[in-house]
C-alpha positions in Angstrom: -47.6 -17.4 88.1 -49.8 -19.5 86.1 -48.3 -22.2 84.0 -48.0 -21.1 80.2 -47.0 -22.4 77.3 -43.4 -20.5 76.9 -42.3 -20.8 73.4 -39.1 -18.5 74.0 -37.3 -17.2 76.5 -38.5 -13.6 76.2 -42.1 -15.0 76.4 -40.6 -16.3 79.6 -39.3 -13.1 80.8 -42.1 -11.0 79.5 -44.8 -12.1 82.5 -42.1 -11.2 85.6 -41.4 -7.4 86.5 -38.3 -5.5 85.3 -36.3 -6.1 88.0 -36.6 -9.9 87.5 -36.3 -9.7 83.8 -33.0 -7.5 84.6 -31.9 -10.2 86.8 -32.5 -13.0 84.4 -31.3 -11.3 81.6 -27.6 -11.0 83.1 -28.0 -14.5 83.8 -28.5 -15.0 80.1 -25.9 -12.3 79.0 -23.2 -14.8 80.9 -24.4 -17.9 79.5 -23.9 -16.3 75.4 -20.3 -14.2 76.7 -18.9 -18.0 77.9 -20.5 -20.2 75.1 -20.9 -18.2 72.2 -23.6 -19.9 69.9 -25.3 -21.5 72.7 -28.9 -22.7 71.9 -31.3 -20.8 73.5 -34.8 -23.2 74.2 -37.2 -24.0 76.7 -37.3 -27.1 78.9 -40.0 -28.2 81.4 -41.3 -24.2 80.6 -38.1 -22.5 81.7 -35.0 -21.1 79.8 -32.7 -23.5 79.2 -29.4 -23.4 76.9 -27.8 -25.9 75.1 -24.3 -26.7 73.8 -23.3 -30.3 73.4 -26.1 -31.1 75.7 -27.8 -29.4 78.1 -25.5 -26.7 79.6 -27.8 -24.9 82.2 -31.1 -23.4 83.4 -32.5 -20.6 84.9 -36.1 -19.8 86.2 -37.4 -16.6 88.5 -39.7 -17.2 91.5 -40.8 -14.6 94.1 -38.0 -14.4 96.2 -35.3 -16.0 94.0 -33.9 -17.2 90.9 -32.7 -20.6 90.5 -29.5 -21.6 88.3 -30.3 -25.2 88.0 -29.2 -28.6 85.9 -28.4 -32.0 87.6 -25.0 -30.9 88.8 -22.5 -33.3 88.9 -20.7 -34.2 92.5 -17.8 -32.5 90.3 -19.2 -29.0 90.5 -21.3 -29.0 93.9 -17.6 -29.9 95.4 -15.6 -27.5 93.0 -17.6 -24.7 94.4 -18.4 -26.0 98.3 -17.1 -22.9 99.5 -18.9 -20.2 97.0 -22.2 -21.7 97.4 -22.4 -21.9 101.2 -24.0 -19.0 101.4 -27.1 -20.3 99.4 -30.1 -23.0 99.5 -28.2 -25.5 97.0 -29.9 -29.1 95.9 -28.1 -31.7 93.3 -30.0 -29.7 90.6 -30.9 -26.4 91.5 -28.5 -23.3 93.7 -31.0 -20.4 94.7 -29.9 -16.5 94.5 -31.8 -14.3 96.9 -33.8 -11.9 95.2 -32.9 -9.1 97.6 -29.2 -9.5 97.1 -27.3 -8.6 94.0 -26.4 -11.6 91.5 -23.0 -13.5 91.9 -22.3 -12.9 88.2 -18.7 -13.7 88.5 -19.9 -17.4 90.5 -22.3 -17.8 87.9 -19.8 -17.1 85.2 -17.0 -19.7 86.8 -20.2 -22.3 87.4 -21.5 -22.4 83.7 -17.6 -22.0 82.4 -17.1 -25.9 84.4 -20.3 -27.0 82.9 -19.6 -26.1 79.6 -16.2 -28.0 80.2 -17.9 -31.1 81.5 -20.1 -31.4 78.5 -16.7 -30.9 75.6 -15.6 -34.5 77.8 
């Protein structure tokens, strides 16, 4: 994908194919149903969502999408066992593109970081 200048995050969504947009719109449909009122941006040309700081990320690539942020050693540990199954750095946890998306994971991940940034 060539680099672009995203201004939203439906410009962002608009250049994958609607299997990834799907994909990335549950993502976002999670983020709004546990933090209503989030701010919806783009950071370092990816969606990003904001509520009393930076709350998460998301980006598509071609065999994954990556829910990312520098986690704390909190979270990686609070969810050891959930993300064994996938490639996980200090900032980024892939989801295989040909498996369906751990909403529920995602939804109990970006619930502890929206806790960690009321502190």
């Amino acid at each position: 994908m060539a680099k672009t200048d995203y201004k939203t995050i439906d410009e962002y969504h608009n250049v994958f194919p609607e299997e990834v947009q799907e994909r990335m719109q549950a993502i976002r449909d999670v983020v709004h149903k546990v933090a209503p009122g989030v701010e919806e941006t783009i950071s370092y040309q990816i969606p990003c969502f904001k509520y009393k700081g930076y709350l998460v990320y998301y980006s598509a690539y071609a065999k994954h999408i990556s829910l990312s942020h520098p986690f704390s050693a909190e979270l990686l540990k609070a969810f050891e066992k959930d993300l064994k199954k996938y490639k996980v750095s200090k900032s980024a946890i892939q989801f295989p593109g040909n498996e369906p998306l751990p909403l529920d994971l995602i939804k109990k991940i970006i619930e502890f970081r929206k806790k960690e940034n009321e502190k």
